[in-house]
MDAnalysis code that builds the backbone (N, CA, C; Angstrom):
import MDAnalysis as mda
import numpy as np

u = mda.Universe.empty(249, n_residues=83, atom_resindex=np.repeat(np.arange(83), 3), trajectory=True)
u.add_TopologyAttr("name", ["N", "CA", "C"] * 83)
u.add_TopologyAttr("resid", np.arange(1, 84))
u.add_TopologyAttr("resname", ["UNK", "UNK", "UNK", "UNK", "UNK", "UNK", "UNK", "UNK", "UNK", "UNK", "UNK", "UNK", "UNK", "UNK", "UNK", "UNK", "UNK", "UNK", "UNK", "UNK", "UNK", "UNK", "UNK", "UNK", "UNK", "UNK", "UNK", "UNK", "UNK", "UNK", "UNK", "UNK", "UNK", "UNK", "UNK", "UNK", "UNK", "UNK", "UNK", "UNK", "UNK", "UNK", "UNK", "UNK", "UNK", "UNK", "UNK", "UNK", "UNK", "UNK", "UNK", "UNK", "UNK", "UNK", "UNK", "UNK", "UNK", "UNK", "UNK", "UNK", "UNK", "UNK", "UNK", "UNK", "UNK", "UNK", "UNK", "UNK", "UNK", "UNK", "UNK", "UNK", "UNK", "UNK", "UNK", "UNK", "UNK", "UNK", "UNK", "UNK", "UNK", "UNK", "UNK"])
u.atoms.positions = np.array([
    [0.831, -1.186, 0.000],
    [0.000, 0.000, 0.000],
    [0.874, 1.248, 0.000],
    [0.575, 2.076, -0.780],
    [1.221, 3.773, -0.676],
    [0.326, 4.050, 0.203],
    [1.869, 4.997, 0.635],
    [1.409, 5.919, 1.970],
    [-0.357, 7.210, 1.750],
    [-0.246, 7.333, 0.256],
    [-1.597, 8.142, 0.352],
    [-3.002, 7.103, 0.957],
    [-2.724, 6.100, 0.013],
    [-3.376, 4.953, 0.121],
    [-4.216, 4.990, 1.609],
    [-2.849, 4.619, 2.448],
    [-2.954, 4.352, 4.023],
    [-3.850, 5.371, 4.885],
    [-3.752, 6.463, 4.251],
    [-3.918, 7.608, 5.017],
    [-5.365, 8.003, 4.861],
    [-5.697, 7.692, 3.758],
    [-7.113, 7.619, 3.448],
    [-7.914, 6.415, 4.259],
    [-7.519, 4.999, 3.988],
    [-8.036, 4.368, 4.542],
    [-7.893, 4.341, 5.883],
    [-7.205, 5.105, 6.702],
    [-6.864, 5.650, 8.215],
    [-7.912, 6.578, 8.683],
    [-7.784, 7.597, 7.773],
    [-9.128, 8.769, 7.708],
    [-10.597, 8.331, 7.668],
    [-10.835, 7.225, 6.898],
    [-11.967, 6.575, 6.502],
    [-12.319, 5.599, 7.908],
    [-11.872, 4.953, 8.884],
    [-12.271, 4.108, 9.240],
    [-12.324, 4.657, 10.630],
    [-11.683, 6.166, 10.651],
    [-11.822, 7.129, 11.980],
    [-13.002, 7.330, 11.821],
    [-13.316, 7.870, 10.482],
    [-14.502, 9.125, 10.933],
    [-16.059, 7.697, 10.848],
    [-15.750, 6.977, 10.085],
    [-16.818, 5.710, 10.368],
    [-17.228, 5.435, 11.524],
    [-15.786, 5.240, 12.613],
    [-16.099, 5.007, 13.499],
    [-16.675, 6.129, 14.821],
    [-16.317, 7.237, 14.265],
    [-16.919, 8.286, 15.223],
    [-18.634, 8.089, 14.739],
    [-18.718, 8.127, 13.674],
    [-20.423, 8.184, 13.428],
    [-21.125, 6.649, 14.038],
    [-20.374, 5.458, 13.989],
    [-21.171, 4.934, 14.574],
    [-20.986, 5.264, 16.234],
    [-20.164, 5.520, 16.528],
    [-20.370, 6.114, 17.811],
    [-21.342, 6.931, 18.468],
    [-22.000, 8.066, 17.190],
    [-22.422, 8.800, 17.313],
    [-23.887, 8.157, 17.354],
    [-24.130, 6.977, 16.808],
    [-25.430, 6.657, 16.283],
    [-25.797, 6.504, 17.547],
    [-24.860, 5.032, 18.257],
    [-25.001, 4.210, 19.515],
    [-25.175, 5.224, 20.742],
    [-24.072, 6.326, 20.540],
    [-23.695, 6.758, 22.181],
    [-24.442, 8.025, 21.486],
    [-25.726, 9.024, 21.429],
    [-25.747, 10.285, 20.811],
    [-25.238, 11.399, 21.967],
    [-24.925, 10.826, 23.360],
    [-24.726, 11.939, 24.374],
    [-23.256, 11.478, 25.049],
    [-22.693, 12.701, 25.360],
    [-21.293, 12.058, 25.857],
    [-21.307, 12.822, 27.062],
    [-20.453, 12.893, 28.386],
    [-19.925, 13.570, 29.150],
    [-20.004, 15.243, 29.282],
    [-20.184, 16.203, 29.897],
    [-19.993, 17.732, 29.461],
    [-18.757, 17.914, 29.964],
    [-17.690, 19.073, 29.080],
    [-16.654, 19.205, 29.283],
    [-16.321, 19.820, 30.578],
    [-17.350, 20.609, 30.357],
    [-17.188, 21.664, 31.854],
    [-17.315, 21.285, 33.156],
    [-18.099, 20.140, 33.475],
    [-18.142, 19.710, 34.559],
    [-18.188, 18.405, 34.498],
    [-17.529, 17.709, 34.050],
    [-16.733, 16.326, 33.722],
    [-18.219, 15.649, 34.230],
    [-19.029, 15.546, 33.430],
    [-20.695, 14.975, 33.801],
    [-21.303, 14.489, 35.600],
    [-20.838, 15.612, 36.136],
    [-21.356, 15.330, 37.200],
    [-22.452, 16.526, 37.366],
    [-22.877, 17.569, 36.428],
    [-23.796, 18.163, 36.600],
    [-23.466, 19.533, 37.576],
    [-22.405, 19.805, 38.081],
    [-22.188, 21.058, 39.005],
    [-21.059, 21.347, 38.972],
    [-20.062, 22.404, 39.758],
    [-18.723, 22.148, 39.782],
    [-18.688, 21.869, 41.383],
    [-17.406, 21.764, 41.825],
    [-17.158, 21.347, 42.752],
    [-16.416, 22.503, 43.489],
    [-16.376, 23.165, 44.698],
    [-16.010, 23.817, 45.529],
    [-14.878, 23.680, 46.876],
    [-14.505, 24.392, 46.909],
    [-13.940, 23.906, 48.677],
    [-14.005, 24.949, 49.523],
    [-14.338, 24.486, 50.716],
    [-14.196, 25.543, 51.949],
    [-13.215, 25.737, 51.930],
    [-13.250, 26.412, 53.505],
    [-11.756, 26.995, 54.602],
    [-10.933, 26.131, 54.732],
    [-11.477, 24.394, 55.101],
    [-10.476, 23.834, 55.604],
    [-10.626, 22.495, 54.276],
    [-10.461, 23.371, 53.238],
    [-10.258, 22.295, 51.830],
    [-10.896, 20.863, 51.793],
    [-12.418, 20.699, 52.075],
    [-13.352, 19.890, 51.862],
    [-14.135, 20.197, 50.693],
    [-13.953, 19.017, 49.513],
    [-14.985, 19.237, 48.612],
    [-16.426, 19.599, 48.947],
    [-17.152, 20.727, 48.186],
    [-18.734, 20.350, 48.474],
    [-18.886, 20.895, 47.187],
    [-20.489, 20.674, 47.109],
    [-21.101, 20.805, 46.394],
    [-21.571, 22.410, 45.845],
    [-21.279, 22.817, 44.381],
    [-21.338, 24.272, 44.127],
    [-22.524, 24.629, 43.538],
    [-22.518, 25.805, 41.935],
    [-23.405, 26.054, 41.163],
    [-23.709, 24.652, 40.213],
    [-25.024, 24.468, 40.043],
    [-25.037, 23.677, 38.991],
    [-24.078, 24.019, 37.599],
    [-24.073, 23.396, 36.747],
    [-23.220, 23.675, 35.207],
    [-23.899, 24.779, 34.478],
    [-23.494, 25.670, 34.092],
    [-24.576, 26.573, 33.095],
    [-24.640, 26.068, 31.591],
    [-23.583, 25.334, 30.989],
    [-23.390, 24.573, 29.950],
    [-24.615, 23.219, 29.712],
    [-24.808, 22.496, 30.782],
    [-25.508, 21.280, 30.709],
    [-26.448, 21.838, 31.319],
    [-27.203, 22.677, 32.145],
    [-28.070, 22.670, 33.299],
    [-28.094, 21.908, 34.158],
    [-27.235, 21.512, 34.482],
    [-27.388, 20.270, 35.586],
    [-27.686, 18.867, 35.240],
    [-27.283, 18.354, 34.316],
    [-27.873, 17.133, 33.591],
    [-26.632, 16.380, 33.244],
    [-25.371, 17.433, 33.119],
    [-24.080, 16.467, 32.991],
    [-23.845, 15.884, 31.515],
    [-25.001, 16.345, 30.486],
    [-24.474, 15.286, 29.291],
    [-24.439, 16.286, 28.253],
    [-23.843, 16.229, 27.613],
    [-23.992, 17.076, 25.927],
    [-24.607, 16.164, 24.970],
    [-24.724, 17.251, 23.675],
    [-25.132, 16.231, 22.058],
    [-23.823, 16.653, 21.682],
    [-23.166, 15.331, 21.184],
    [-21.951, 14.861, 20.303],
    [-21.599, 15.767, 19.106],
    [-20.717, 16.288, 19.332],
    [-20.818, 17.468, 17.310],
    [-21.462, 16.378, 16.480],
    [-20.970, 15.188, 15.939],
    [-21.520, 14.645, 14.902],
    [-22.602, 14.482, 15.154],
    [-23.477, 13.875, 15.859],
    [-24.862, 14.116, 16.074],
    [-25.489, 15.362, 15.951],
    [-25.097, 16.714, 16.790],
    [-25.573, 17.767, 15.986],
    [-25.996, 17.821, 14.787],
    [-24.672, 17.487, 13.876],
    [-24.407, 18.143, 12.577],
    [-25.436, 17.190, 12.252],
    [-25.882, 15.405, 12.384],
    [-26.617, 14.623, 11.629],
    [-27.942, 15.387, 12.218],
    [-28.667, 15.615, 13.021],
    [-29.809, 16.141, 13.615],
    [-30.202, 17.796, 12.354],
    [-28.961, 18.543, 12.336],
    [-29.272, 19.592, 11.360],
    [-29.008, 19.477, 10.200],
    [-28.511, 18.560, 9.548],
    [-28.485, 17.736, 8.302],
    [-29.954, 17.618, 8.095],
    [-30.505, 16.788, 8.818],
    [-31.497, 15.791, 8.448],
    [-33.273, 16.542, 8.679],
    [-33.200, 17.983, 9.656],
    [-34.115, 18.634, 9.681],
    [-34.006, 19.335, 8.616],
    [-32.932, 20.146, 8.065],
    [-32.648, 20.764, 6.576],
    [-33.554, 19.906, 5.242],
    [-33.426, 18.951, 5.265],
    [-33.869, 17.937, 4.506],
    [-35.372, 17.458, 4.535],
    [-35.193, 17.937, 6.043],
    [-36.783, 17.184, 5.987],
    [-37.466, 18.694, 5.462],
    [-37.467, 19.856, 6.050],
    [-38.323, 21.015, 5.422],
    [-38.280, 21.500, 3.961],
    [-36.871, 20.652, 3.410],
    [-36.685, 21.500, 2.343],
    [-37.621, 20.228, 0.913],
    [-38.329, 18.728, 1.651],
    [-38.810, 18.015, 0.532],
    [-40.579, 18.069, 0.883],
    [-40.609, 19.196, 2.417],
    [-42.298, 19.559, 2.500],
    [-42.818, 20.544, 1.865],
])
């Protein structure tokens, strides 16, 4: 195999596999508060507690996946544009 060869079929079997990812898993983790839904705080004498909820997730801890986005606004584009 040439190296273009490789690189394609490298490229190809990434992004395959992110979309089926995307199909199976459509929600992942939120960055901002590593999916626990709040951040985390400390007092005076450096005990975790509990803070603001996430303003990113609302408190729910999960995001939609970019590729899922993009398939969700793909596929509403499509649907209004054959009504």
């Amino acid at each position: 195999m040439t190296l273009p060869t490789l690189a394609i079929a490298c490229l190809l079997a990434v992004t395959l596999g992110y979309g089926v990812r995307c199909w199976l898993s459509p929600f992942g983790n939120c960055r901002k508060c590593d999916g626990m839904g709040h951040h985390i705080k400390y007092d005076r004498k450096n005990r975790p507690k509990r803070a603001k909820e996430c303003r990113r997730c609302k408190g729910y801890g999960i995001r939609i996946r970019v590729g899922r986005h993009l398939y969700n606004r793909a596929r509403r584009t499509y649907t209004a544009g054959t009504r």
